[in-house]
N, C-alpha and C positions, 0 to 999 in steps of 0.2 A: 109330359112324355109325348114324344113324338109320335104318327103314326105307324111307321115301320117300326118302332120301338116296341108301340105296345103289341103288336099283332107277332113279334117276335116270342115277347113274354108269353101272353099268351099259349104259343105254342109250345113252348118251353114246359106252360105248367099242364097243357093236357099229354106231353110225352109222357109226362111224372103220372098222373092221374093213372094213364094206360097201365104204366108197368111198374105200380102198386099194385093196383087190382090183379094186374095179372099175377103177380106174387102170391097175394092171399087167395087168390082163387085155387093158385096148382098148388099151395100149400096144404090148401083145404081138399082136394078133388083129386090132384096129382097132374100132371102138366098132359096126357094122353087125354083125360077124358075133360078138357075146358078148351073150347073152341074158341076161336075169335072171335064170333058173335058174341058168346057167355062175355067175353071179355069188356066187350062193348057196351053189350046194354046193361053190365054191373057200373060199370064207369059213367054212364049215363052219353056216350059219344057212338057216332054214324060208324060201321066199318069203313067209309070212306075220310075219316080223321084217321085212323087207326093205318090205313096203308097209304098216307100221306107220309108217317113216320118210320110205319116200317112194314119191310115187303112182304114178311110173315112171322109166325111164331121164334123160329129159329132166329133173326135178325134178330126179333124185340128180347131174345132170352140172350143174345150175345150183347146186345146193348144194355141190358139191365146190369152186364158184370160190372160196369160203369159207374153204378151205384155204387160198388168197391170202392173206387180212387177217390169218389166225391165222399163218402162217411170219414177215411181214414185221413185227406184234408181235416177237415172238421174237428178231428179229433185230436190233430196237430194244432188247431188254432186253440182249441178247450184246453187241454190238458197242458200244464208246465212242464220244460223243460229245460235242464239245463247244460247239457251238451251235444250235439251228434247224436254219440251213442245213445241216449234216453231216445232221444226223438227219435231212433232206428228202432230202438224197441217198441216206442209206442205208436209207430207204423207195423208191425207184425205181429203187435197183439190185438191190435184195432180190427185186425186183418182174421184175426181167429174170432175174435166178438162176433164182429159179422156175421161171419159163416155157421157161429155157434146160432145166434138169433134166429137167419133164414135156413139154418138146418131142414132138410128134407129132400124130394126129388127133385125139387128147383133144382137144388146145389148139385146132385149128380149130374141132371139133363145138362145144365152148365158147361160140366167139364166135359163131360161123352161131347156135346157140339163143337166145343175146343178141337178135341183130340179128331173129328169128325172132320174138320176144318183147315186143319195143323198145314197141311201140304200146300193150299191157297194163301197162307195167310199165319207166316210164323209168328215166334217172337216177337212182339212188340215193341222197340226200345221207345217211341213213342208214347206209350200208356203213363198216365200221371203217375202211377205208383213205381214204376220204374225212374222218373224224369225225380220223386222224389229221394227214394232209397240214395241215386245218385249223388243227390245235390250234398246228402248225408255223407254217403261214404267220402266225399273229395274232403269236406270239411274235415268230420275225421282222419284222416291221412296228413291235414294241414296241421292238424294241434298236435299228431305224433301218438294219434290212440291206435290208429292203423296201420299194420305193416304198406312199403311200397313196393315191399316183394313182386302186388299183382299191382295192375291199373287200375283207376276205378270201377273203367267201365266192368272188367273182369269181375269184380267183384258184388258190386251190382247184379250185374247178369246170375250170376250164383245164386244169390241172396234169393231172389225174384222166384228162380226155375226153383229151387230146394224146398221156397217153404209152399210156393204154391202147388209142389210136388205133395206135400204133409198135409193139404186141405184133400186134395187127391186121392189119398190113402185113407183120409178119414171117411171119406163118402163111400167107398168101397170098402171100407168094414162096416159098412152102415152106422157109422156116428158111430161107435161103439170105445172109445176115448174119449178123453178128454184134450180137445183142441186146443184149447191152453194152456195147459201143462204141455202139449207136447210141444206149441210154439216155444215159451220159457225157455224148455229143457234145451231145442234146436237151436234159438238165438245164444246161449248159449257156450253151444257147442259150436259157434260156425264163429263168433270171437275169439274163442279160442286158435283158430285153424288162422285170423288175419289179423289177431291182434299186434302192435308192436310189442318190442320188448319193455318197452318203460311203460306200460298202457297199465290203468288201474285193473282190479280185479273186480267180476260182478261175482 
């Protein structure tokens, strides 16, 4: 491996290091009361690795959503599928596992920085989980399980904003559902709203 390669990697694996710890730290503590320092010297790294990566708390918790795209990949390579729609579903249940797993203030502080943020820096159609639902929906549309009623992108963008609307709602009832069952019951309900007409039934 080369040297820019490995000093790449490297960095790569102490961004990971950081914003573990920092997970189990606010999981454990709550995200007010774990300082950047705590966060540091649990990690065993200088606060000066630490704002190499990122400029403060709020970046490292907007970057950590990231870990989102990157598990529910993963879970697209694990898990079989055998058309679109499965692999739509097993993007938006991945997507509730997640969130059920790192349940707690992490996941509100999250969204509150979202919503904190929203006017700098909308929508992302960029974000992998977006760039994947896409790749899904076109295909479905090509086999004739989707209506063309809407465009892709349209529908996408739907998909994206509704159910990360439903992780939303669950944090602000304080977990008090069941994420999964409400992803289900929404995937759903939102095939219904673009399936086509010859589309199988789930």
């Amino acid at each position: 491996m080369e040297y820019r390669e490995k000093r790449k990697a490297q960095g790569q694996e102490t961004e990971q290091k950081i914003l573990e710890t920092a997970r189990q730290l606010m999981r454990k503590n709550g995200y007010d009361a774990v300082s950047i320092r705590d966060i540091c010297k649990e990690a065993g790294v200088t606060t000066g690795a630490f704002y190499h990566h990122f400029r403060s708390k709020e970046e490292m918790l907007e970057k950590g959503g990231q870990q989102l795209d990157l598990y529910i990949r993963q879970q697209l390579n694990v898990r079989p599928f055998h058309s679109s729609l499965s692999a739509l579903r097993i993007i938006f249940t991945a997507y509730a596992e997640y969130m059920e797993e790192n349940q707690g203030e992490l996941t509100a502080r999250y969204y509150q920085n979202m919503l904190a943020i929203s006017a700098q820096k909308p929508f992302d159609t960029g974000r992998s989980i977006y760039q994947m639902v896409l790749h899904f929906v076109m295909e479905a549309q090509d086999k004739g399980i989707l209506s063309r009623q809407y465009d892709a992108e349209t529908i996408a963008t739907f998909c994206v904003r509704h159910f990360r609307g439903i992780v939303i709602d669950w944090a602000f009832h304080n977990y008090s559902f069941s994420l999964m069952q409400a992803m289900e019951r929404e995937f759903k309900m939102a095939y219904q709203l673009f399936k086509s007409l010859r589309a199988p039934m789930i």
